[in-house]
C-alpha angles and dihedrals in degrees: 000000000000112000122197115187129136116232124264112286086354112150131241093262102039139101131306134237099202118167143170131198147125116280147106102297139040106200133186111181085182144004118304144179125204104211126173108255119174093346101305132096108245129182107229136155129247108239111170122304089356156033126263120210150193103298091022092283110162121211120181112262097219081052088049124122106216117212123194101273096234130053109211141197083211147344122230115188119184110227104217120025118126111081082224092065106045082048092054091060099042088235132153115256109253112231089236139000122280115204144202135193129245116206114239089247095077093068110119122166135219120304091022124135117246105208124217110208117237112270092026128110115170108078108153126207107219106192108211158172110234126199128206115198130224116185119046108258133216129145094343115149132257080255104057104029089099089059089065103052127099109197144337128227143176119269139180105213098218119211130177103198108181080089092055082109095061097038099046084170106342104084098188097124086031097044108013104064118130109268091014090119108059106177131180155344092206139015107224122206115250098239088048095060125053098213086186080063123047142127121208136193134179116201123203108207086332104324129101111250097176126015123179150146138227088257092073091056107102096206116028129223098267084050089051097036095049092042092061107039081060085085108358108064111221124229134218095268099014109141132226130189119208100203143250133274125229122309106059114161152167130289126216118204106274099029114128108226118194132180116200137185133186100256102001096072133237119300115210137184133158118224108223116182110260107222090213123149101227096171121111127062125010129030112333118211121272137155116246135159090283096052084053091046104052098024095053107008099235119148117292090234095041083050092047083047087049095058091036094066095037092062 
C-alpha cells in the first residue's frame, strides 16, 4: 500500500520519497494528503499555501484535486455506537456493535461533490472518525488494536435513505453508492491524534449540526478495531469508520456539508442533484417508515402513522 515517509536527513523542504505498493505495512510518518496530479493519484504534503509533492513539485492548494487519503481493500462501518445517538432514537443499546461494508467506490475526497440523485430526498450527512489501518490485522487484543493503526482522518458517512426499505442491514444502496464516503483532507499519523480523546462536529452551511466526544462512544476504536479482527482480517489501508453521534439530517443540493475534529482538520464537500434515470430493474426510492426513522429520528409509530396518511 501507499507508503509516506521523508528521506533520511531530508529537509523540510526537500524532496520526497512517496511509494505505493502491495506489502505488510502502510506508514505515514506525517500528514499527508493523496491529490490527483497529471492524471495520476499521488500521496504530498500541505505546506502553506501548497502542496508539496514527490521530487519536490508544488500545486496550489486551493487548485488542488483531493482524493480520499487511504486506499482501502474494504471499508467496514458499525451501525450504533454514540450513546447520543441510541438515545435520539429512543433504542435499546445493543450488547456489542454490528457492522456493514461500504464498496471502495464510494471514496470521495475533500472538496468533492456528493450527488443526490433526482426524485430523492432523504441524503443524510454522518459525521465521523475514520481509521486507516497499517499493519494487516487478524486476532490482536483490545490492548494492542491502536498500535496497528496508520493514520486517522475525517469522514461523512453518506447515506441515501429513501432505499432503507430495500437494505434492512445491509446498507449497501443506502450506504454504497459511488461518492457516499468523503474522507479527508488530510491522513495523521497515529502517533499525531488521541482517538480516546476527540472532539467532532459536523456543520450544515456553517452551523453545527452535531457536536460529541469520545466520551459519548460507547465502545471505543481499539474495542472496534480488536472485535472485528477476531474473524475480517484487516488489511494495511483498509478503512473503518467508528460511527456518528444524534442529529443526523437531511441535505438539500447546494448545501456545504463539513466534519471536523480537534487535531485531525476540517472535511468538506458540496451536494449537487444528480439528474440519473434509476428507474428500471431492481428496488426503486420511497419513502417508507424506515426512511422517516432513521432520516429524521421520529418515532418509529408516528413514522408508520406518517406513511400511513401519505398513501
Amino acid at each position: 500500500m501507499a507508503s509516506w515517509r521523508r528521506e533520511p536527513n531530508s529537509p523540510r523542504g526537500g524532496d520526497l520519497n512517496v511509494s505505493s505498493q502491495r506489502g505488510e505495512e502502510f506508514r505515514v510518518d506525517e500528514r499527508a494528503v493523496r491529490v490527483l496530479h497529471d492524471g495520476q493519484p499521488v500521496w504530498g504534503r500541505r505546506e502553506g499555501d501548497e502542496i508539496v509533492l514527490p521530487g519536490d513539485a508544488r500545486i496550489a492548494e486551493a487548485d488542488a484535486h483531493y482524493l480520499a487519503p487511504a486506499e482501502p481493500t474494504k471499508v467496514i462501518a458499525v451501525h450504533l455506537t454514540y450513546r447520543s445517538r441510541i438515545e435520539e432514537y429512543k433504542a435499546r443499546t445493543p450488547a456489542e456493535p454490528s457492522y456493514f461494508m461500504k464498496p471502495p467506490t464510494a471514496l470521495n475526497g475533500h472538496r468533492g461533490e456528493v450527488r443526490r440523485p433526482k426524485g430523492t430526498s432523504y441524503l443524510n450527512y454522518e459525521g465521523e472518525l475514520a481509521v486507516v489501518i497499517g499493519r494487516r490485522m487478524h486476532g490482536v487484543p483490545v490492548e494492542e488494536a491502536l498500535d496497528y493503526v496508520a493514520g486517522y482522518t475525517c469522514a461523512n458517512d453518506v447515506g441515501l435513505h429513501d432505499f432503507r426499505h430495500a437494505d434492512r442491514g445491509s446498507m449497501l444502496r443506502v450506504k454504497g453508492q459511488d461518492g457516499f464516503l468523503p474522507l479527508g483532507p488530510e491522513l495523521v499519523p497515529a502517533g499525531e491524534f488521541d482517538p480516546t480523546s476527540f472532539t467532532l462536529r459536523t456543520y450544515l452551511n456553517g452551523e453545527v449540526v452535531q457536536e460529541a466526544d469520545a466520551s459519548d462512544l460507547i465502545w471505543g476504536v481499539a474495542y472496534q478495531l480488536a472485535d472485528l479482527c477476531r474473524l475480517i482480517t484487516l488489511e494495511p489501508g483498509d478503512v473503518v469508520l467508528t460511527g456518528t453521534p444524534a442529529n443526523s439530517r437531511p441535505m438539500e443540493p447546494g448545501d456545504v456539508v463539513e466534519v471536523e475534529i480537534d487535531g485531525i482538520g476540517r472535511l468538506t464537500n458540496t451536494v449537487r442533484e444528480w439528474d440519473v434515470d434509476l428507474s428500471g430493474c431492481g428496488e426503486q426510492p420511497q419513502v417508507s417508515a424506515a426512511t422517516l426513522h432513521v432520516a429524521l429520528a421520529i418515532d418509529e409509530e408516528e413514522a408508520e402513522r406518517t406513511v400511513e396518511g401519505v398513501r
